[in-house]
C-alpha positions as MATLAB code, in Angstrom:
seq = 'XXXXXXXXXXXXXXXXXXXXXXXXXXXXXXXXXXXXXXXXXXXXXXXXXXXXXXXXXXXXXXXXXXXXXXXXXXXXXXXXXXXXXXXXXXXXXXXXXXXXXXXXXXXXXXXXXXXXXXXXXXXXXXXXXXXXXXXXXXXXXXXXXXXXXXXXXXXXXXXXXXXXXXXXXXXXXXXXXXXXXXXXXXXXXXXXXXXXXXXXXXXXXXXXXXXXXXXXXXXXXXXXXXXXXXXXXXXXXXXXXXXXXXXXXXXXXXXXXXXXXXXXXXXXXXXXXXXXXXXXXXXXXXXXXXXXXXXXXXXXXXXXXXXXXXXXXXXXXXXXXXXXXXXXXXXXXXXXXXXXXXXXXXXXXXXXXXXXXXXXXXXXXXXXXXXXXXXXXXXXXXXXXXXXXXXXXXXXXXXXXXXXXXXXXXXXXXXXXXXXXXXXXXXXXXXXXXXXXXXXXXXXXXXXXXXXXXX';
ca = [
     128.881   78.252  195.166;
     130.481   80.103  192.700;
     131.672   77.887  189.237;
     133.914   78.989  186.559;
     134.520   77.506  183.117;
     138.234   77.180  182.972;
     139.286   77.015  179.272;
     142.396   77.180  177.724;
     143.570   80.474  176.098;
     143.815   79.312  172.553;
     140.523   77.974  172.457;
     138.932   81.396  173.446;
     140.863   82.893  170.858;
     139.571   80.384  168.509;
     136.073   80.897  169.572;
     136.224   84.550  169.354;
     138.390   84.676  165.878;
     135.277   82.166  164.634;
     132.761   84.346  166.049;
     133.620   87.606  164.743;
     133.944   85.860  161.127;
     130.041   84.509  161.481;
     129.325   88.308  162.671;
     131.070   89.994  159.216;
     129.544   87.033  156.841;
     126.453   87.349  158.160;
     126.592   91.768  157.442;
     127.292   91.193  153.820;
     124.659   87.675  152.940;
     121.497   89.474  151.236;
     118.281   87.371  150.852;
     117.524   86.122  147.798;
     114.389   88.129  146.319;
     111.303   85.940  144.628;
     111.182   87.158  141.207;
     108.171   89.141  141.646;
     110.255   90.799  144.312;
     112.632   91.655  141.956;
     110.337   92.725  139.050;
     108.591   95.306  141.850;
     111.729   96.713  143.028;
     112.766   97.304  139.015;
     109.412   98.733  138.421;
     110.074  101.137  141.571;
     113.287  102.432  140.303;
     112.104  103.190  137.145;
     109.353  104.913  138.121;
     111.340  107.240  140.710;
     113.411  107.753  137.437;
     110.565  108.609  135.238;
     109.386  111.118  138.253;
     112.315  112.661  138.645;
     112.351  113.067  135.148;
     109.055  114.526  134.316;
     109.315  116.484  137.793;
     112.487  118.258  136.256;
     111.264  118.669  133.022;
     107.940  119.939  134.192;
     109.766  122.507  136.111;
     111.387  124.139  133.258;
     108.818  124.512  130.799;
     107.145  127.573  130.085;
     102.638  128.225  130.915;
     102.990  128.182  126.473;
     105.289  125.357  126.474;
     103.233  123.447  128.955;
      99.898  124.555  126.899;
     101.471  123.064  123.882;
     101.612  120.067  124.902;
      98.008  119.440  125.118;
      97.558  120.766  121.709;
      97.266  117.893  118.559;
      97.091  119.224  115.038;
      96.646  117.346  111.540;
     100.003  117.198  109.840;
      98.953  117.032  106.781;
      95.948  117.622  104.064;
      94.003  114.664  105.524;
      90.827  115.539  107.457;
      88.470  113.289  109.434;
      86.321  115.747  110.758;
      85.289  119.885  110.100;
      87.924  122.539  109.128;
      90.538  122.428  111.981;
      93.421  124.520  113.298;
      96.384  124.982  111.015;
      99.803  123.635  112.112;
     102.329  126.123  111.574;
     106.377  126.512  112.086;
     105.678  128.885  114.574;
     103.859  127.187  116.866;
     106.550  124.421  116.850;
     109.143  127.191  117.403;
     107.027  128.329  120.493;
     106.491  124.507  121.627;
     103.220  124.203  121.327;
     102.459  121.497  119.685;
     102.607  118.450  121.307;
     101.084  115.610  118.967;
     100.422  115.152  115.396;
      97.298  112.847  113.745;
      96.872  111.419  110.228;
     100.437  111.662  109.047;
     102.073  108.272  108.172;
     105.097  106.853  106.712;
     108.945  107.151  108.413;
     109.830  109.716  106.193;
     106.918  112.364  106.066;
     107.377  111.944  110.161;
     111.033  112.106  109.969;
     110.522  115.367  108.524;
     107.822  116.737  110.871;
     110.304  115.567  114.041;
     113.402  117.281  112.259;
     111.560  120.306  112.523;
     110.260  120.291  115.801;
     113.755  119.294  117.558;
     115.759  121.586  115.385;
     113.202  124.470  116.602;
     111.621  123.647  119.732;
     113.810  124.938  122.953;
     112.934  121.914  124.782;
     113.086  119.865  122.337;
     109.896  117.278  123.491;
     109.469  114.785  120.813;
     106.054  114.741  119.113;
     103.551  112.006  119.548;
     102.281  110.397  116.302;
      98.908  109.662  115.908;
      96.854  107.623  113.563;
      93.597  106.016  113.157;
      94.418  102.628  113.008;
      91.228  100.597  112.659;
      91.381   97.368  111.699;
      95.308   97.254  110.205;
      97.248  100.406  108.714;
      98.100   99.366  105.232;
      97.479   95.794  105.468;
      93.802   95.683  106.322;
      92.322   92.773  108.643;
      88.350   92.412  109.215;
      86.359   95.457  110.453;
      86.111   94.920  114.074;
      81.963   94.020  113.788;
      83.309   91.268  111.035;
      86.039   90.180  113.960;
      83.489   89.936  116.351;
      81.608   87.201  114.452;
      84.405   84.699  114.978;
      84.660   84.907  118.255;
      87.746   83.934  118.607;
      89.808   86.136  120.912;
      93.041   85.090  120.328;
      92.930   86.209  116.620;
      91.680   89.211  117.357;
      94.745   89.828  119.748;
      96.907   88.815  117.217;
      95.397   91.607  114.577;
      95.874   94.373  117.067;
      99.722   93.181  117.327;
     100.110   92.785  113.736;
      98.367   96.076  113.482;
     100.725   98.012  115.710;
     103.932   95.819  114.609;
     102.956   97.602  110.841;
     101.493  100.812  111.844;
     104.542  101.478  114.686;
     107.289   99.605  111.633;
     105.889  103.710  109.982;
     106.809  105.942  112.647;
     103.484  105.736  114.302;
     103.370  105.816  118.268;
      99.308  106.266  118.619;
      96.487  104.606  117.592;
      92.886  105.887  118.169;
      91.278  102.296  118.687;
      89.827   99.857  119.492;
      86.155  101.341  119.636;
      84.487   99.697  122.614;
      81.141  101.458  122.093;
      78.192   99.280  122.724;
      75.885   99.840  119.746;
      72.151   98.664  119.687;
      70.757  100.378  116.705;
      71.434   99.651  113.218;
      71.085  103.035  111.957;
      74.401  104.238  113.462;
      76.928  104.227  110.496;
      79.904  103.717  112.863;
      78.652  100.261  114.033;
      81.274   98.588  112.234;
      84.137   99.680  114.186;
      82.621   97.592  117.270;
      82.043   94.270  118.846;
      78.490   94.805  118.415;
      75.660   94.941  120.628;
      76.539   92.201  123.842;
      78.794   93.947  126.865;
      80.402   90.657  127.986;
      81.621   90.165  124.497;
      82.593   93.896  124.388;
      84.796   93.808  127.194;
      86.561   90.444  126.175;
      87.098   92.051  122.598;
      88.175   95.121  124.312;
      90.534   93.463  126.608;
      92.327   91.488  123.688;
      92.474   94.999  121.073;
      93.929   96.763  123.908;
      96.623   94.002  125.025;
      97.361   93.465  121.335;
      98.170   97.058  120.736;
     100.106   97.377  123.595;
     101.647   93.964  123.550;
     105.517   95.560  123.547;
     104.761   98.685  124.929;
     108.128  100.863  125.000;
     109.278   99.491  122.400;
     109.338  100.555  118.932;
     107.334   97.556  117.850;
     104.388   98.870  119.907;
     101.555  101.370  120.035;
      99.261  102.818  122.465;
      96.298  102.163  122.747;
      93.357  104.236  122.772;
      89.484  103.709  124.524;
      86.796  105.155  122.917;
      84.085  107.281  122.501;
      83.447  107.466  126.595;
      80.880  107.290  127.001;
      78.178  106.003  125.018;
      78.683  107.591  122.102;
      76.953  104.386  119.805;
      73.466  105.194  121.705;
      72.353  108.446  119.360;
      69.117  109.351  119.243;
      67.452  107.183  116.146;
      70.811  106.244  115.388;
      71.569  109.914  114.119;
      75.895  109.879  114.649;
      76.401  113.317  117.251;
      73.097  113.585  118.633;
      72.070  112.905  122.129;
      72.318  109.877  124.219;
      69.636  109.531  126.578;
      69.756  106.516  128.878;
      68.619  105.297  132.211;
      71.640  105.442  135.066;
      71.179  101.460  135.176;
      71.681  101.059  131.786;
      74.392  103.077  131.342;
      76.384  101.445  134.145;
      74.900   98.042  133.001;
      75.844   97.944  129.354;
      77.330  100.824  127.841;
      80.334  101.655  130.577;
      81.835   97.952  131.229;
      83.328   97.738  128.180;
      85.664  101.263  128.966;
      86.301   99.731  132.625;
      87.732   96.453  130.866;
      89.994   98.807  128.794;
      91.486   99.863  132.108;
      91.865   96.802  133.398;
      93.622   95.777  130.310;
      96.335   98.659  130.861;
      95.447  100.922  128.251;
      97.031  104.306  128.061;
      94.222  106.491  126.460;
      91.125  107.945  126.576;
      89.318  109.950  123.659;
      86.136  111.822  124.823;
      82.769  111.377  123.154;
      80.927  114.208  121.370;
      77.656  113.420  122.180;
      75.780  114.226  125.045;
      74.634  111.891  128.012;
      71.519  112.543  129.893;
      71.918  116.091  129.251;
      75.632  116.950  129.810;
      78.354  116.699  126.877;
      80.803  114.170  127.243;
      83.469  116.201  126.286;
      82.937  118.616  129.229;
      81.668  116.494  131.853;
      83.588  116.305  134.768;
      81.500  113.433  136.571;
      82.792  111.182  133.217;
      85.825  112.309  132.779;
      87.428  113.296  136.599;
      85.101  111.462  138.681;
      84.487  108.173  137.509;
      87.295  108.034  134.797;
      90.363  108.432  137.167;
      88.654  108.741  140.981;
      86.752  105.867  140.863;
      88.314  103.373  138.325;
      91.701  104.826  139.070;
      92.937  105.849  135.283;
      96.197  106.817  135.101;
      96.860  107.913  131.794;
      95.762  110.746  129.802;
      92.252  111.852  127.793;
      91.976  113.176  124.260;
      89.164  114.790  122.855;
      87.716  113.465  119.524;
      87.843  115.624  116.557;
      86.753  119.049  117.417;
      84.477  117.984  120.225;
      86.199  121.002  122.169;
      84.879  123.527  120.180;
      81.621  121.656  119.697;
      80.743  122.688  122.971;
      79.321  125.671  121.986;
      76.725  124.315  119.320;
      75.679  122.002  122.160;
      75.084  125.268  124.127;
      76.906  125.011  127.717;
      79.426  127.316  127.185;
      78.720  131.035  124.587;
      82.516  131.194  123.203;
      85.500  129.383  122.410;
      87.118  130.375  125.517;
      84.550  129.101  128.075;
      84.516  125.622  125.844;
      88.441  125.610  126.377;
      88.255  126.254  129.978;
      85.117  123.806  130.392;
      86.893  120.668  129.053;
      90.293  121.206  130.371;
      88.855  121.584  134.081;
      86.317  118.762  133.741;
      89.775  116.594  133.086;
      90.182  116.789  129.086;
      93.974  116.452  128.659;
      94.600  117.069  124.659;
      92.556  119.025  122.952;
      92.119  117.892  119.633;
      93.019  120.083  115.850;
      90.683  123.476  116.954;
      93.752  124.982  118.924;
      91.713  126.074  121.422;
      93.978  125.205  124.214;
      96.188  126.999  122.893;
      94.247  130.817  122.001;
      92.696  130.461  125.603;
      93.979  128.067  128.543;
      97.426  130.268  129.001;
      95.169  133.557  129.711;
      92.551  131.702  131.434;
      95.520  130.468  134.245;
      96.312  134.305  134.605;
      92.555  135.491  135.302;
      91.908  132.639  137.663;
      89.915  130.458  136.019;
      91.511  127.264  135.396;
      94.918  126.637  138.140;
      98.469  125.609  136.281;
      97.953  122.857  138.791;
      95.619  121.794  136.157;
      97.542  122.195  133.498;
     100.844  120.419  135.139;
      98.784  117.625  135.939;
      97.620  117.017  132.058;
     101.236  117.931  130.825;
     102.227  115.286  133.410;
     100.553  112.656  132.135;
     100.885  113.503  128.229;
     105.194  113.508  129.483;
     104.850  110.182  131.332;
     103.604  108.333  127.888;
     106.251  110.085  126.085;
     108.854  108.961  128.606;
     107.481  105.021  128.452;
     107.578  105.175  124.573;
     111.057  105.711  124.818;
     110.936  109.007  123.171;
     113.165  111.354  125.502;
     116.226  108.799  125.137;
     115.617  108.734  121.045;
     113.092  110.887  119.914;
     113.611  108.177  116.163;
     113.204  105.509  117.576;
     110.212  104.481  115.906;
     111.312  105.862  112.278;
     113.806  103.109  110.789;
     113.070  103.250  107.044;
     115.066   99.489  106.337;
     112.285   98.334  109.211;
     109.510   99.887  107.588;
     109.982   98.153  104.128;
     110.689   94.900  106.076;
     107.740   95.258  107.616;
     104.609   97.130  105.743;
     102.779   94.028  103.821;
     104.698   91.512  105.035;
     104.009   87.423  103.697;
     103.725   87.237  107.414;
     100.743   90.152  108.002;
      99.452   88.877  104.502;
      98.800   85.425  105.426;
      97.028   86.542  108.928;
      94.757   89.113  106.371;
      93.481   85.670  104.748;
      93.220   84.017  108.164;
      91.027   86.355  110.116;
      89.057   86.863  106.724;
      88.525   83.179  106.640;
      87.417   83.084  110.458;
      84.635   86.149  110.345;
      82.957   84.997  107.680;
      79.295   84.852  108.003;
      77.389   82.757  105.604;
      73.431   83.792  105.844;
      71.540   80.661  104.663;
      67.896   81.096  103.076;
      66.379   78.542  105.682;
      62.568   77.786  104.996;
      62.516   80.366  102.325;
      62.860   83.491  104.777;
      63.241   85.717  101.793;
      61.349   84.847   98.693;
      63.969   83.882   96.405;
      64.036   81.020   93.857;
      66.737   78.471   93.755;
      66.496   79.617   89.911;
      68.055   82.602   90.537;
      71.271   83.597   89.187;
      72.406   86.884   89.757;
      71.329   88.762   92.748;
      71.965   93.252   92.913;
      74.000   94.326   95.904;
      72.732   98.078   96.001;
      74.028  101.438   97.637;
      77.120  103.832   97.937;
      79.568  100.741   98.976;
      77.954   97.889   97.069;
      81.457   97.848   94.182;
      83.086   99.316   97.099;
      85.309   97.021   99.445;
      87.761   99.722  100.962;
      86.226  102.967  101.366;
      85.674  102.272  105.397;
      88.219  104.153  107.190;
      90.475  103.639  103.949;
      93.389  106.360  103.793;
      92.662  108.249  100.789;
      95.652  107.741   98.108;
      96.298  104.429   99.776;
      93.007  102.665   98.863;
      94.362  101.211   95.127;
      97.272   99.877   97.290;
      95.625   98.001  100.169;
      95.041   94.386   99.646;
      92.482   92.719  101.254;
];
């Protein structure tokens, strides 16, 4: 038997009217996102952006515009290492210069940027480097003295107030922290360390880096830098250069953590080590810098060579000329070659005979660009050169007062228990004795800037 609703007319009007309304209200409701949601679909879009970006860019550069960019030079009369490659109009004219080290102060860099966008075609803002230790004019505790509070959260807060100062002078770079592990007294750069432990080398790491970095893309902030990878504070009798010869268990035991906590800290640089290890330079091994740097920990940013240490690789005899050093570090995944120039004499001629591919080259100008593009740079190549911000900020009361407060904190006080050295309480006056005994300043001190630096 066959049964059929009978309804009225208006009420299947009604019911269809309220149906399609449930249909179209329904088409335009979106569900509300969790924030992290959100923040992953903003980080998405900007990174399609900052493809698209780089992508384009990429594609119109020159093989010598593209070589450029992995060329640093000093900007000025201030060396840290041998005679280096001179920095010249004409290579900014060409493009091929793509950072500058050891040039501070808004308006020396103001200058050096004037030049380069008023005579570069592409006009690709410079990166600004600086050694920025342990503060740039306001100086904080060396990093070995920091270690000895143990206190992490200061040392964070150094490595902010560091970059807040350093970054307040045009500066977009610093090379730090050091994250060697160092075991043996006789190496002079111990200092610029946590010391000896790797557990407290990769917490100190972790908070140097995060301090740096602590704004990063804004003009408040500077990258951070890991280095000397790898091992570079195990010389040979402590002899700064020489060879580092260590068991595979060691190395992956002590000396490496340290860089791997970098990474997982987020930081956006590597600088290669001079030194060999276990027979192979640092600067052109590819099993450090390809293989284990970016396949197996997964860096994403870019490597730097310390000073020279391209060049080098001829006195530590794996390559006979500047040429095969140039094409050595660039294809074991060296990124900027550091003051010699060498990238620039060799790597353009070495893509046309074959012997290093432009993919090779793209890939290190990509990910010199992509830092460039996060700093902010390609929307205002100033940004980080505000002269009102830099006398606001250099010396502050603020940075002052956190000078005295990390001082205070890594003090060490050595007591004389059970007369370990032979000294009588009678004693008045005891002689502090060697190059730095009257000398509080001279470590990694900036030349003219000494007299002014408090401490």
């Amino acid at each position: 038997m066959n049964l059929k609703l009978q309804l009225p007319r208006a009420t299947m009007l009604a019911m269809l009217f309220m149906g399609t309304a449930l249909v179209t209200n329904a088409q335009k409701v979106r569900p509300k996102l969790p924030k992290k949601a959100i923040a992953q679909q903003k980080k998405t879009q900007q990174a399609t952006a900052e493809d698209k970006f780089v992508a384009e860019l990429l594609s119109k550069m020159t093989l010598d515009e593209k070589v450029g960019q992995l060329s640093q030079y000093v900007g000025g009369s201030l060396l840290t290492g041998p005679k280096s490659g001179a920095l010249s109009d004409s290579l900014m004219a060409r493009g091929m210069v793509g950072s500058i080290l050891n040039v501070g102060g808004v308006a020396n860099l103001r200058q050096l940027q004037d030049k380069n966008m008023r005579l570069s075609r592409l006009k690709i803002p410079l990166l600004f480097a600086f050694d920025v230790i342990h503060g740039y004019k306001t100086i904080f505790p060396t990093p070995l003295a920091e270690s000895c509070s143990w206190d992490l959260d200061l040392m964070y807060r150094t490595a902010k107030a560091a970059a807040i100062e350093a970054s307040a002078s045009g500066i977009h770079w610093t090379f730090a922290p050091m994250v060697d592990l160092a075991r043996d007294p006789r190496w002079g750069r111990i200092v610029e360390g946590a010391g000896e432990d790797p557990f407290l080398g990769c917490k100190v790491a972790e908070a140097r880096v995060k301090g740096f970095q602590w704004n990063l893309g804004k003009p408040n902030s500077v990258l951070a830098c890991a280095k000397h990878f790898a091992a570079y504070g195990a010389p040979q009798a402590g002899r700064d250069y020489a060879s580092v010869d260590l068991a595979p268990s060691t190395l992956a035991e002590m000396y490496l953590p340290p860089y791997k906590a970098c990474i997982d800290a987020g930081v956006q640089t590597f600088m290669s080590a001079f030194n060999d290890v276990n027979g192979e330079p640092a600067s052109g091994s590819h099993w450090l810098l390809t293989q284990l740097l970016r396949d197996q920990w997964k860096f994403k940013g870019f490597v730097v060579s310390d000073w020279n240490a391209v060049v080098q690789l001829k006195t530590q005899g794996v390559t006979a000329d500047d040429k095969g050093a140039a094409i050595m570090a660039l294809n074991a995944g060296l990124d900027m070659d550091m003051v010699d120039g060498l990238y620039n004499e060799h790597i353009a001629e070495a893509v046309k005979k074959g012997l290093v591919s432009e993919a090779t080259v793209n890939a290190s100008v990509e990910r010199i660009l992509r830092q460039k593009y996060r700093l902010g740079l390609f929307d205002d190549a100033y940004a980080f050169l505000d002269e009102a911000r830099e006398q606001q900020t250099v010396k502050s009361a603020e940075l002052m007062a956190l000078a005295r407060e990390a001082a205070t904190k890594s003090m060490v006080l050595l007591k004389n228990k059970d007369a370990l050295l032979p000294l009588s309480k009678n004693i008045k006056r005891i002689a502090v004795v060697g190059p730095l005994a009257d000398n509080r300043l001279k470590c990694w001190a900036r030349g003219k800037l000494v007299a002014k630096m408090p401490t």
